[in-house]
C-alpha positions as CSV (number, residue, x, y, z in Angstrom):
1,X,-82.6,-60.1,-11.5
2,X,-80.0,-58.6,-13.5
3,X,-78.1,-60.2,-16.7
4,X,-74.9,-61.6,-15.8
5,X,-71.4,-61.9,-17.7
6,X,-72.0,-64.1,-21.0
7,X,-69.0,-65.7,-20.3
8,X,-67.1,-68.0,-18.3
9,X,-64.4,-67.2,-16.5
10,X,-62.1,-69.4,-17.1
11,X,-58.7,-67.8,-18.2
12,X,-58.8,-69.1,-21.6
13,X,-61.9,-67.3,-22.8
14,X,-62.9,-64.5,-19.9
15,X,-60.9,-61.4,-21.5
16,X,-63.6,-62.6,-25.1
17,X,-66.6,-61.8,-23.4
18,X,-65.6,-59.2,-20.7
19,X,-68.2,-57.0,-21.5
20,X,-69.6,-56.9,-18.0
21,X,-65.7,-55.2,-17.2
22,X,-66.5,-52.6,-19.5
23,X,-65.1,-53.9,-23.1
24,X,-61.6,-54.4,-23.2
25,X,-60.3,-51.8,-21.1
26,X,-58.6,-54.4,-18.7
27,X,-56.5,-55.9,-21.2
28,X,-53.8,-54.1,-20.9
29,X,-53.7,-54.3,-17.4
30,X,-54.0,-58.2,-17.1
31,X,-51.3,-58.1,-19.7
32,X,-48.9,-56.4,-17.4
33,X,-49.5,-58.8,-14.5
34,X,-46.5,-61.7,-14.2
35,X,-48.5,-65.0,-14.1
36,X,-49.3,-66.3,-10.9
37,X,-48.6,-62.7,-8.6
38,X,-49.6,-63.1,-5.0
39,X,-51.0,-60.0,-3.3
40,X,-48.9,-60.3,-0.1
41,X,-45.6,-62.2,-0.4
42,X,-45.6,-63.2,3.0
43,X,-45.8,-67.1,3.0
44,X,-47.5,-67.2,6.3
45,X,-50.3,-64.5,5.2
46,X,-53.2,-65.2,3.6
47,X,-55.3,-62.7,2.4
48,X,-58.9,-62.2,2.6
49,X,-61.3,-60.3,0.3
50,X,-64.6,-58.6,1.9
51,X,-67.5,-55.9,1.7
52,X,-68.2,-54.2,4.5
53,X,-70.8,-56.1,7.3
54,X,-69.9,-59.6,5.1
55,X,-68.2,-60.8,8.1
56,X,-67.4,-59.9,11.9
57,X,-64.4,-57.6,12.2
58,X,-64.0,-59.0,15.7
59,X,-63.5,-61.7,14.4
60,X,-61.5,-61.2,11.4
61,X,-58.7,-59.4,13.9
62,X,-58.5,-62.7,15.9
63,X,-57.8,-64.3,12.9
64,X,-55.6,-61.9,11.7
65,X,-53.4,-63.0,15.1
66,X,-53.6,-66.5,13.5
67,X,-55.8,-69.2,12.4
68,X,-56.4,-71.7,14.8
69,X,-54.5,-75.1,14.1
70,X,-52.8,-73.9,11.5
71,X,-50.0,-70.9,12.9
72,X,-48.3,-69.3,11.7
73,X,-50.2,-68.5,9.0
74,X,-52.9,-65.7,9.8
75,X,-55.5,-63.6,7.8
76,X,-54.7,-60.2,6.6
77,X,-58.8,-59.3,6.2
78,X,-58.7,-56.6,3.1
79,X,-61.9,-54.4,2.7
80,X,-62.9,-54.2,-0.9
81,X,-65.8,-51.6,-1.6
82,X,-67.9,-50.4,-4.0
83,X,-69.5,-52.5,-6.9
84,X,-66.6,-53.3,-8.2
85,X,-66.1,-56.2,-5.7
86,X,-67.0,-58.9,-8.3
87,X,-65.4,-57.4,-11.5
88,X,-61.8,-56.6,-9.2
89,X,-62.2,-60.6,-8.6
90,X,-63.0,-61.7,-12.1
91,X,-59.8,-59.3,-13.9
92,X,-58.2,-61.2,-10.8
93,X,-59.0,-64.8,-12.0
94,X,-58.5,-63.6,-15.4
95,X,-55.4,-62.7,-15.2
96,X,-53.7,-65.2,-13.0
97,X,-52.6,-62.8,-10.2
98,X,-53.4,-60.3,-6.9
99,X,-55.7,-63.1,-6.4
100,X,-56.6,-63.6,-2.3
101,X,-56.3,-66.3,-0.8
102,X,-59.6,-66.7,0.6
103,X,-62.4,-64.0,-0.2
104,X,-66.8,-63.5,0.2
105,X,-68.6,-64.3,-2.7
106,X,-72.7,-63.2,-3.1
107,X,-75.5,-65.4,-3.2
108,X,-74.6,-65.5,-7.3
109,X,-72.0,-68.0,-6.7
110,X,-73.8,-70.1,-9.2
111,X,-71.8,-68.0,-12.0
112,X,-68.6,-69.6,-10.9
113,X,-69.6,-72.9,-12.0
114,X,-68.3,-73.7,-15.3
115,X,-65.1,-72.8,-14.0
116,X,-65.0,-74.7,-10.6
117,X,-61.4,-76.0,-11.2
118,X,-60.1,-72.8,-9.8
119,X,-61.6,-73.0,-7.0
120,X,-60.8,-75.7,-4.0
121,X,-63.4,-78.1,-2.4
122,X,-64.2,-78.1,0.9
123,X,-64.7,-81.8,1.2
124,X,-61.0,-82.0,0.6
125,X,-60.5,-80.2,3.9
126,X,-63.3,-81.8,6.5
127,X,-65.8,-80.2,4.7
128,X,-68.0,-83.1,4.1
129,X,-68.1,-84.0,7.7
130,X,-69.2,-80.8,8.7
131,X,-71.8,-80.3,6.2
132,X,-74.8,-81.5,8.2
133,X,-74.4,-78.2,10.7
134,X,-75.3,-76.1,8.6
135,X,-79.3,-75.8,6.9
136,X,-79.1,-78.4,3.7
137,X,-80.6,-75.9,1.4
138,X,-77.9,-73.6,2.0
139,X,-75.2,-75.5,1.6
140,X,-76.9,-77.0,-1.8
141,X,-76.7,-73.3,-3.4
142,X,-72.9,-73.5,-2.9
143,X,-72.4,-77.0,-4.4
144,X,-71.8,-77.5,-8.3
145,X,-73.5,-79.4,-10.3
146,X,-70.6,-82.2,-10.7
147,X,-71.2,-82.0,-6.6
148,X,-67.8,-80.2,-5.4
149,X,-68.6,-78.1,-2.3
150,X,-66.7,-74.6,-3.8
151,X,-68.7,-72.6,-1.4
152,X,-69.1,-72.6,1.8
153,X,-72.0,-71.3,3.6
154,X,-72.2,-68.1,5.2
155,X,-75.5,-66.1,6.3
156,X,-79.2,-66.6,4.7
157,X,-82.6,-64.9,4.3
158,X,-85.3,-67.0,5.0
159,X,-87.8,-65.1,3.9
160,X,-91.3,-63.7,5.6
161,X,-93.8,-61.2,4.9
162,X,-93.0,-57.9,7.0
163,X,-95.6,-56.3,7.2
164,X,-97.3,-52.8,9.1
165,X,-99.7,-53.6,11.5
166,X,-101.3,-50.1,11.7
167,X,-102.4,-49.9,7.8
168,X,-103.5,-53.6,8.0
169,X,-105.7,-52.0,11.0
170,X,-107.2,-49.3,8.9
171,X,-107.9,-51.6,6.3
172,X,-110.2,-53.4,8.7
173,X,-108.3,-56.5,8.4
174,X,-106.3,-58.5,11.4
175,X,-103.5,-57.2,12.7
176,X,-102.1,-60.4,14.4
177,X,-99.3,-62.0,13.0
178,X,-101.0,-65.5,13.3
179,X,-103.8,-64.5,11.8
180,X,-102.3,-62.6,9.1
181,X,-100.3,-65.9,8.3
182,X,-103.7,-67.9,8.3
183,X,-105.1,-65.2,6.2
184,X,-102.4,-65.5,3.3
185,X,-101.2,-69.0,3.7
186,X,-101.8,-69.5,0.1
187,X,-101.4,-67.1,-3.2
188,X,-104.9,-67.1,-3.5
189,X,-105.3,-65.4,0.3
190,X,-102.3,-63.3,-0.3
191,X,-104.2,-61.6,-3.1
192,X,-107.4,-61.3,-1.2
193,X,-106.2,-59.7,1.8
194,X,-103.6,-57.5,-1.0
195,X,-106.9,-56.3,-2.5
196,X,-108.8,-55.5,0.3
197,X,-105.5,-53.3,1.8
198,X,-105.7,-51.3,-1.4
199,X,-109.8,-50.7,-1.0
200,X,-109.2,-50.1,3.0
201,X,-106.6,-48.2,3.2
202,X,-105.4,-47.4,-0.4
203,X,-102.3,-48.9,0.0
204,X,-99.9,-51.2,-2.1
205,X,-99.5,-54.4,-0.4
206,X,-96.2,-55.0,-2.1
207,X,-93.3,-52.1,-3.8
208,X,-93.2,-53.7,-7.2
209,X,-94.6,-56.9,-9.4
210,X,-90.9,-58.0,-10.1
211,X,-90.0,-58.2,-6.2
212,X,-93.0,-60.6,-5.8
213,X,-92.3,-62.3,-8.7
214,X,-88.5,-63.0,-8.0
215,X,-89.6,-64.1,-4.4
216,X,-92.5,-66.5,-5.4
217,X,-89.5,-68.3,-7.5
218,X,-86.8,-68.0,-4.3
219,X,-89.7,-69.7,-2.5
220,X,-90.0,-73.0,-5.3
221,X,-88.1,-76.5,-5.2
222,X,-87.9,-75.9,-9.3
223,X,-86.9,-72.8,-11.3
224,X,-86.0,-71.7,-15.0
225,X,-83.8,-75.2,-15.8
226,X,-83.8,-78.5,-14.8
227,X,-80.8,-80.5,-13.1
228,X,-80.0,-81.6,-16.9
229,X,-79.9,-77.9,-17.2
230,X,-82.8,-77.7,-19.8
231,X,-85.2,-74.7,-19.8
232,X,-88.5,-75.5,-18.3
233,X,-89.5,-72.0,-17.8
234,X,-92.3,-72.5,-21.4
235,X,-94.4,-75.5,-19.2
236,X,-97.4,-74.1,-17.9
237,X,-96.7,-75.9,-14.6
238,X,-93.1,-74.6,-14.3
239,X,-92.7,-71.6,-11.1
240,X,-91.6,-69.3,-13.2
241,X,-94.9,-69.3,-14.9
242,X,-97.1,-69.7,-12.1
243,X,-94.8,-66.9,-10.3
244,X,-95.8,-64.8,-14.1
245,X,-99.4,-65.4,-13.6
246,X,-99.6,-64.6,-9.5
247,X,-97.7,-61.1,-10.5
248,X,-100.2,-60.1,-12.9
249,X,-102.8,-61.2,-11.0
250,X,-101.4,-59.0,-8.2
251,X,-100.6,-56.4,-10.7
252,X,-104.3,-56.2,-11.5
253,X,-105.8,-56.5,-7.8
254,X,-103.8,-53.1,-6.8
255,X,-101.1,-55.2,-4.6
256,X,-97.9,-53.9,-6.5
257,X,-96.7,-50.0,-5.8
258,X,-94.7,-49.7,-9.1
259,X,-92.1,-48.1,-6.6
260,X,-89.1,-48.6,-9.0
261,X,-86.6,-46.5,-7.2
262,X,-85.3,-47.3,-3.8
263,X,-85.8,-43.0,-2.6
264,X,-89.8,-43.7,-3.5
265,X,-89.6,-47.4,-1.8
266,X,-88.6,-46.0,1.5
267,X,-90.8,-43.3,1.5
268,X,-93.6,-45.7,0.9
269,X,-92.9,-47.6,4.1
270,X,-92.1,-44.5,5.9
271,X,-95.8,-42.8,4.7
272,X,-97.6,-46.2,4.7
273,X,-98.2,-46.0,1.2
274,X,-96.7,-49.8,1.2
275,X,-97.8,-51.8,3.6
276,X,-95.2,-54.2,3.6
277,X,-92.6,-56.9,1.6
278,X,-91.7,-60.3,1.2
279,X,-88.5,-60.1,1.8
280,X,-85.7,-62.2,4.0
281,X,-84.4,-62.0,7.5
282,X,-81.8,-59.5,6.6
283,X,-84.9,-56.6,5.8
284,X,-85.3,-56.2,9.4
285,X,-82.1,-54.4,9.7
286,X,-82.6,-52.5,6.5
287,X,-86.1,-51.5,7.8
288,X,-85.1,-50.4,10.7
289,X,-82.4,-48.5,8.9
290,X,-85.0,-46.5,6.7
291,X,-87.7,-46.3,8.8
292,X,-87.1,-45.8,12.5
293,X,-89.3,-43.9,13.0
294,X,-92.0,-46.8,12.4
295,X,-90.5,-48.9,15.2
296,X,-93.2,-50.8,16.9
297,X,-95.7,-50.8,14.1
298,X,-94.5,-53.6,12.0
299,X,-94.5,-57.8,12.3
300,X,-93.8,-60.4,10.3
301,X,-95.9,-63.1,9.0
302,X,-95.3,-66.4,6.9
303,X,-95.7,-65.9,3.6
304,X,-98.0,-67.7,1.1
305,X,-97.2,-71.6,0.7
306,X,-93.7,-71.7,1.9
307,X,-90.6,-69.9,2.7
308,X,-88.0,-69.5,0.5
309,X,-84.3,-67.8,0.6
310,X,-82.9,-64.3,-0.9
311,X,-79.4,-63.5,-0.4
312,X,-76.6,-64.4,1.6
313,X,-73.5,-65.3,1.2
314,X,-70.7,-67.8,1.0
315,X,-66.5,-68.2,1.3
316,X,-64.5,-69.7,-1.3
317,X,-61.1,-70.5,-1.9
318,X,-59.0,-70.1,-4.6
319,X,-56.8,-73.1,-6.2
320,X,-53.9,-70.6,-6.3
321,X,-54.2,-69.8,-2.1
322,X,-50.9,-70.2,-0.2
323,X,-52.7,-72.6,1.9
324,X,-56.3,-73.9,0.8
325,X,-55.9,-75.7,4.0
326,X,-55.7,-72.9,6.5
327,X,-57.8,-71.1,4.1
328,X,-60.8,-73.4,4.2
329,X,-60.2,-73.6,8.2
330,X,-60.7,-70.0,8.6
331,X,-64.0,-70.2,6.9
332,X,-65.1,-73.3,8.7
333,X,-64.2,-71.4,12.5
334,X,-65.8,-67.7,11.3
335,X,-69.1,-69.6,9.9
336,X,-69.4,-72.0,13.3
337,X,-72.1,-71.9,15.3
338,X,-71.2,-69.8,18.1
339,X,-69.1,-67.3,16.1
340,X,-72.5,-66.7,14.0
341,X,-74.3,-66.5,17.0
342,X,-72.4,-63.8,17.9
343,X,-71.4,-62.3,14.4
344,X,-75.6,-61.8,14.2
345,X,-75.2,-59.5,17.3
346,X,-72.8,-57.8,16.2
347,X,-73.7,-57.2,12.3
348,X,-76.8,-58.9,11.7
349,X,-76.1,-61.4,9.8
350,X,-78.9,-64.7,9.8
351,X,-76.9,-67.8,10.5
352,X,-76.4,-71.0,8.2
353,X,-76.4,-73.2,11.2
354,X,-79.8,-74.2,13.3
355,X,-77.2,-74.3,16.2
356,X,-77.1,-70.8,16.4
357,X,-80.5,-70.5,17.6
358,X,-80.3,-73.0,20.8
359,X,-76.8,-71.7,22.4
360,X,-78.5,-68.5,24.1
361,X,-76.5,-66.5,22.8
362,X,-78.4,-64.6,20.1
363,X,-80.4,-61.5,20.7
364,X,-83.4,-59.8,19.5
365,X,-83.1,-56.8,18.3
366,X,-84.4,-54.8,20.1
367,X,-88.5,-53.4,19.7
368,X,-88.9,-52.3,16.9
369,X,-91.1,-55.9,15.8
370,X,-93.5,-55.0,19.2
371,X,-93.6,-58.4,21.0
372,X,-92.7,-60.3,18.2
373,X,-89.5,-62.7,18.2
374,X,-88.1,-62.6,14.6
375,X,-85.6,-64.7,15.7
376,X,-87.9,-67.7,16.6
377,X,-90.0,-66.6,13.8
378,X,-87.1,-66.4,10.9
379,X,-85.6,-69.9,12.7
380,X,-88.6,-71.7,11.7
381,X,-89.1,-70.6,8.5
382,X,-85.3,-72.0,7.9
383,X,-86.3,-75.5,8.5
384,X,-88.8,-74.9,5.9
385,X,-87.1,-73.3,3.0
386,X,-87.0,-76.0,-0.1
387,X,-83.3,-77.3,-1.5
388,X,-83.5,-76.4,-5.1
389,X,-81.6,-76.4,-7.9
390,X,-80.1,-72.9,-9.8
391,X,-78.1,-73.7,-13.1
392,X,-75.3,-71.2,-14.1
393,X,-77.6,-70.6,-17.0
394,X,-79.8,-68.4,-15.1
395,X,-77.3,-65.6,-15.9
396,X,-79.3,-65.5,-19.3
397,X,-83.1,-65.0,-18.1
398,X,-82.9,-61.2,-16.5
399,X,-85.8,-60.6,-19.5
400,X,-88.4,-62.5,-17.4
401,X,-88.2,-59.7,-14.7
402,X,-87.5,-56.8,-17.2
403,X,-91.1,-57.8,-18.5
404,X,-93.0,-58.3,-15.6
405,X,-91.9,-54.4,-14.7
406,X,-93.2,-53.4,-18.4
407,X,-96.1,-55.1,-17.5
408,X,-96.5,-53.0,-14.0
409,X,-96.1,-49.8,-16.3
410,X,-99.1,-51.0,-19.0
411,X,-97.8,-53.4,-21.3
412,X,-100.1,-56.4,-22.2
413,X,-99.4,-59.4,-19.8
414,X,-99.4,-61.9,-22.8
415,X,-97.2,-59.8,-25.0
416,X,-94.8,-59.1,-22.4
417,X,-94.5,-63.0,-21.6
418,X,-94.3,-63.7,-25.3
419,X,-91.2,-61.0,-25.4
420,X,-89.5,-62.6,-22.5
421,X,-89.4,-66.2,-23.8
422,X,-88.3,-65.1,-27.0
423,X,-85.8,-63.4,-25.9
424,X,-84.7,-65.7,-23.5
425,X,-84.5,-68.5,-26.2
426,X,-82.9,-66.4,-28.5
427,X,-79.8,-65.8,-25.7
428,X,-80.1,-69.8,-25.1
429,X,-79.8,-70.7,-28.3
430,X,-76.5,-68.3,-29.3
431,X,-75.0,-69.9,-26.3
432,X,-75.7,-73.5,-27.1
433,X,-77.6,-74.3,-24.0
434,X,-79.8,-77.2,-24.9
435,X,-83.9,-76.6,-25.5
């Protein structure tokens, strides 16, 4: 995890704190922008903010003929890339104006929180009613805490450990993806079978101790805060410290690569020097991406204790949208269940609705899993993924994963856990978040 803006972003104190838009340099441009500028000023078109493979373009150009229900008002879908997605939004809401109508927002959603009055709830607009199609954890993540339903569910990652069958097999361990399941169903297992890949076939099981840690916490009902939003991350029950302790413990067994860089990560799944990740359903694209020449060799199993979620994404809209109506609409038709169904054919994106999976219209992709359905196998570990609860003041705790990765490189476990909750307190305190 990185650190996030220290700010809100509401309009009256975004442009104090704006570091994460490089200092002040957008002042003078939000200064220049009449309040309340729409990007396109055609009243009938509302315009959509998107990254590339965020949504279906086939989609997007039969909206773009006009949203269902609501003509004449259509989509104008405009393609915003680079990083500079979420800082072009945030000078956007800063400022008052050039703000779409309806737009993608990340799996960080959470950070739009404290300032959920500029954005519209989809209860307003048959939201509510259609809430139950879609997988309740999901739709939790894009739900503030005062229980307005800002975000609206787009694709997940359930996650699973991928893994390569051919360096389990020279390991001497099984190669099944049953039995690998069995053999790591808890932490415990996980670090067992981890331990005995490194002696068998001197292999990582794992890139790097902050990956595992960050998914052991994805994968847990609780995490840093509490609903009251009051650190729990000091309790020596809390995930994040039994997440700590499991990533040293791996650390130590030989599981983690210390593969830092994403150039040495590939290579270590291409050469087998990794044999595997605990990642979400979205990895099977990227792994097939990076390593297609290893097509056939790898499954998936279920990870230790439970599933959990990383990544995804979700559609909001704005309070200043032409027509929040039409707006939400959009979003409800291009995240139904047979337009995902179809969108995950066409850009691999893992559904937010179960209904997706029973319509026959999804396909596997391809080989490169042997046998194996990942479909059927990512589907079920959906239904098990936990609802949990992720305060806005998360933005504030990137030092836990900072110093799990010092620890991967030599520091001392206990003074590198020390450094995190100090520093973590220290950034609660300065902002007032309650101990």
């Amino acid at each position: 995890m990185t650190a996030a803006p220290s700010t809100s972003l509401s309009r009256r104190g975004f442009l104090a704190g704006a570091g994460a838009l490089g200092a002040l340099a957008t002042t003078a441009l939000l200064a220049g922008c009449s309040t309340g500028t729409a990007i396109s000023k055609d009243p009938d078109e509302l315009v959509l903010w998107y990254w590339n493979r965020s949504l279906d373009p086939k989609f997007l150009q039969q909206a773009a003929g006009g949203i269902s229900g609501h003509e004449p008002k259509r989509l104008r879908p405009d393609l915003i890339g680079g990083a500079s997605y979420d800082t072009k939004f945030r000078t956007a809401l800063a400022g008052n104006a050039f703000i779409p109508d309806v737009l993608m927002v990340n799996s960080n959603c959470w950070l739009y929180f404290p300032d959920e009055d500029l954005f519209t709830d989809f209860d307003d607009h048959g939201g509510r009613a259609k809430r139950s199609e879609y997988y309740d954890w999901k739709s939790a993540l894009g739900r503030t805490p005062s229980g307005r339903q800002c975000f609206w569910p787009v694709d997940t990652g359930p996650t699973g450990f991928f893994y390569r069958q051919d360096v389990l097999a020279k390991a001497g361990l099984p190669t099944d993806p049953d039995e690998v399941s069995d053999a790591i169903a808890t932490w415990d297992g996980f670090r067992s079978f981890g331990a005995k890949i490194r002696k068998g076939a001197g292999a990582a099981t794992v890139i790097t101790a902050t990956q595992l840690f960050n998914q052991y916490i994805f994968a847990s009902p609780t995490r840093y805060f509490d609903r009251d939003d009051r650190p729990v991350f000091e309790q020596d029950d809390s995930s994040v410290r039994q997440a700590w302790e499991n990533a040293v413990a791996c650390i130590r067994s030989g599981l983690t690569g210390n593969l830092q860089s994403g150039t040495d990560q590939n290579a270590g799944w291409v050469s087998g020097r990794v044999a595997g990740q605990i990642e979400g359903a979205w990895w099977t694209q990227v792994i097939h991406d990076t390593a297609p020449d290893t097509a056939g060799k790898w499954r998936i199993a279920r990870q230790p204790e439970r599933p959990g979620n990383s990544g995804g994404s979700f559609l909001a809209v704005p309070k200043t949208s032409k027509d929040p109506a039409a707006a939400a609409a959009f979003a409800q038709w291009i995240t139904s269940p047979e337009v995902q169904s179809h969108t995950y054919n066409d850009v691999q994106l893992f559904p937010s609705t179960p209904a997706s999976f029973s319509n026959g219209l999804m396909k596997n992709p391809g080989n490169y899993f042997g046998d194996q359905d990942p479909l059927g196998f990512f589907n079920a570990s959906a239904m098990d993924v936990p609802v949990t609860y992720i305060s806005n003041s998360e933005r504030f705790i990137g030092a836990f994963a900072t110093e799990i990765t010092n620890v991967e490189s030599g520091k001392s476990p206990d003074r590198a856990w020390q450094d995190a909750v100090d520093q973590t307190n220290r950034v609660l305190e300065k902002r007032g978040v309650q101990a």
